[in-house]
Backbone bond lengths (Angstrom), bond angles and torsions (degrees), N, CA, C in turn:
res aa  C-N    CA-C-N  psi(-1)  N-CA   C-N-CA  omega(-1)  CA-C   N-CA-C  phi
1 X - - - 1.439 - - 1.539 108.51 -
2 X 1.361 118.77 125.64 1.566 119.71 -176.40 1.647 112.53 -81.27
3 X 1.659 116.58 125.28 0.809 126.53 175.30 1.809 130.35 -43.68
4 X 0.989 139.01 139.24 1.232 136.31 173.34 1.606 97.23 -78.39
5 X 1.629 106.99 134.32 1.545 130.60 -163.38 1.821 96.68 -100.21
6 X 1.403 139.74 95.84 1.271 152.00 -154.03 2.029 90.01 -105.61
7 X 1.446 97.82 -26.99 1.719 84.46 -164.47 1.277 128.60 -39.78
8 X 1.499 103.70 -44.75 1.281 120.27 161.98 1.258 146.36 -54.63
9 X 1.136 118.25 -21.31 1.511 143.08 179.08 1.937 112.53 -59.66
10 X 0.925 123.33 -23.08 1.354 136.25 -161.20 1.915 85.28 -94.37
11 X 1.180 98.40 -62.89 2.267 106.45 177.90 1.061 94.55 -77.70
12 X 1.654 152.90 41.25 1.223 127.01 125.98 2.087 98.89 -113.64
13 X 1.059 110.83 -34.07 1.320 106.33 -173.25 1.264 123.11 -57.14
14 X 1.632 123.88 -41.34 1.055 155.32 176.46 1.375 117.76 -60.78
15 X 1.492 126.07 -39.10 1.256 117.75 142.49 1.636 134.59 -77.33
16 X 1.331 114.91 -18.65 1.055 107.17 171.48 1.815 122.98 -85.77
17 X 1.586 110.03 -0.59 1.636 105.34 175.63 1.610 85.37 -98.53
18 X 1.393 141.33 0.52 1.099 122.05 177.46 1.646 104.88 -98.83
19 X 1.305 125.67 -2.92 1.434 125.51 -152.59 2.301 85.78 -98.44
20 X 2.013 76.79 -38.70 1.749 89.24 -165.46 1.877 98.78 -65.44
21 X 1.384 101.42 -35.32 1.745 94.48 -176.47 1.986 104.24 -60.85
22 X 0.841 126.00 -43.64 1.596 138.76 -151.55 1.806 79.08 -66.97
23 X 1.410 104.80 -72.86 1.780 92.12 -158.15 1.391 108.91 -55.80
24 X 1.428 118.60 -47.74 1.481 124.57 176.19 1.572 103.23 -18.89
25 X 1.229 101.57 -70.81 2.153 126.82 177.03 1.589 96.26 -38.30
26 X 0.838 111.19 -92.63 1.731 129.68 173.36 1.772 108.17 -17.51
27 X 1.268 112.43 -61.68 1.428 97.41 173.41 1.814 127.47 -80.61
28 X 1.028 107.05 -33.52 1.403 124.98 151.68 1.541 98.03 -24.52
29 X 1.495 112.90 -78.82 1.224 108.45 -154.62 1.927 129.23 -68.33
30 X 1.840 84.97 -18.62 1.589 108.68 171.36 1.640 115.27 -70.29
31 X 1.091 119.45 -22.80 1.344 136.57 -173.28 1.889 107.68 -65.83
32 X 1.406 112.38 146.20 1.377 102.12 165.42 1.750 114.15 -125.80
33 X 1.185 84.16 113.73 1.998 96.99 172.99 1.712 100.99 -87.18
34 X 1.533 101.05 156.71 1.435 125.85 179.26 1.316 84.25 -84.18
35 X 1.666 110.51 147.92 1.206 115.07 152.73 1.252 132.49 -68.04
36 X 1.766 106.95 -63.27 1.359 88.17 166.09 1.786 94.43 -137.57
37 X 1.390 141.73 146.66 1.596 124.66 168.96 1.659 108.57 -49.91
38 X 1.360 92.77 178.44 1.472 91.22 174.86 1.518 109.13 -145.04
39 X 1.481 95.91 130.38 1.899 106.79 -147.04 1.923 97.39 -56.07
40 X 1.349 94.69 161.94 1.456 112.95 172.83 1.388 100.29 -101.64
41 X 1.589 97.16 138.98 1.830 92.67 158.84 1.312 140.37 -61.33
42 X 0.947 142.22 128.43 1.945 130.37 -158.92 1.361 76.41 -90.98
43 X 1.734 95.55 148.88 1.679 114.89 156.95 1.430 91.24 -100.23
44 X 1.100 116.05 156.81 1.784 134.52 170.71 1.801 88.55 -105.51
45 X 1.114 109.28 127.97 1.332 133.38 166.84 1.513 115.38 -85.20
46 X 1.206 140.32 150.35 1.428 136.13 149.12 1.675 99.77 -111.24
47 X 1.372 82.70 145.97 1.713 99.62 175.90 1.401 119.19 -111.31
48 X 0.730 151.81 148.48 1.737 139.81 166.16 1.545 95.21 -80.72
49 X 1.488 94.60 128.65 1.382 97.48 171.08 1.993 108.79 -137.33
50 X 1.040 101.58 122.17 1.207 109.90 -153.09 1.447 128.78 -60.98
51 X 1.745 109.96 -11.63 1.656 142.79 159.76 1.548 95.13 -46.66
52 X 1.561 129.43 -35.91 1.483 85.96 -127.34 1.627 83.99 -107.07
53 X 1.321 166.60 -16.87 1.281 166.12 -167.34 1.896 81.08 -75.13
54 X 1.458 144.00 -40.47 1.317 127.90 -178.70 1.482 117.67 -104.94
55 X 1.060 128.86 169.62 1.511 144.20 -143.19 1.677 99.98 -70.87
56 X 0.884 108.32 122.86 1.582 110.31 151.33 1.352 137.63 -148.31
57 X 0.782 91.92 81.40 2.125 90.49 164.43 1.316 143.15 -88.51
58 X 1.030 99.32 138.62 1.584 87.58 173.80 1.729 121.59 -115.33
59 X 1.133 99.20 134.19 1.332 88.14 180.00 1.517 120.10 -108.41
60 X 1.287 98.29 150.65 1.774 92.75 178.89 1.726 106.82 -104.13
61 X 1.131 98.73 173.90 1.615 107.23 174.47 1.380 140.62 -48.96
62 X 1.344 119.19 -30.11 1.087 126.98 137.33 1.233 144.09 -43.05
63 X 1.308 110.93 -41.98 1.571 112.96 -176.70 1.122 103.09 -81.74
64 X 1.575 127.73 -0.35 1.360 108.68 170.18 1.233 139.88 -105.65
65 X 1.641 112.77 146.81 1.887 97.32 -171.07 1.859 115.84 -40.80
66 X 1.630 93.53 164.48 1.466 96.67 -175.70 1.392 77.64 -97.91
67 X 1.770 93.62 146.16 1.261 111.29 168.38 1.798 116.85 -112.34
68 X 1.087 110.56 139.07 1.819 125.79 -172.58 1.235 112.83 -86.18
């Protein structure tokens, strides 16, 4: 059974990840990116939220008596 010949494999691969780096580069460089956007002003919205015309507090741990 005749061996598969590998010698070669290294001189074809070797130009072709260098052929694949070059265009990669090449289109890359044809391409046009934004530099940078340029922010929008936020509106702040109000929502009705239906909590807030009634009581709410919260309390944290502190504010509360120590208990015995």
């Amino acid at each position: 059974m005749p061996q598969l010949n590998t010698a070669v494999w290294p001189t074809m691969i070797t130009p072709m990840l260098l052929t694949l780096f070059l265009v990669t580069q090449l289109k890359m460089l044809n391409s046009n990116y934004h530099l940078r956007p340029s922010p929008k002003p936020m509106k702040m919205k109000n929502y009705n939220k239906p909590w807030e015309p009634k009581w709410t507090k919260i309390y944290s741990l502190h504010s509360l008596p120590l208990q015995s």
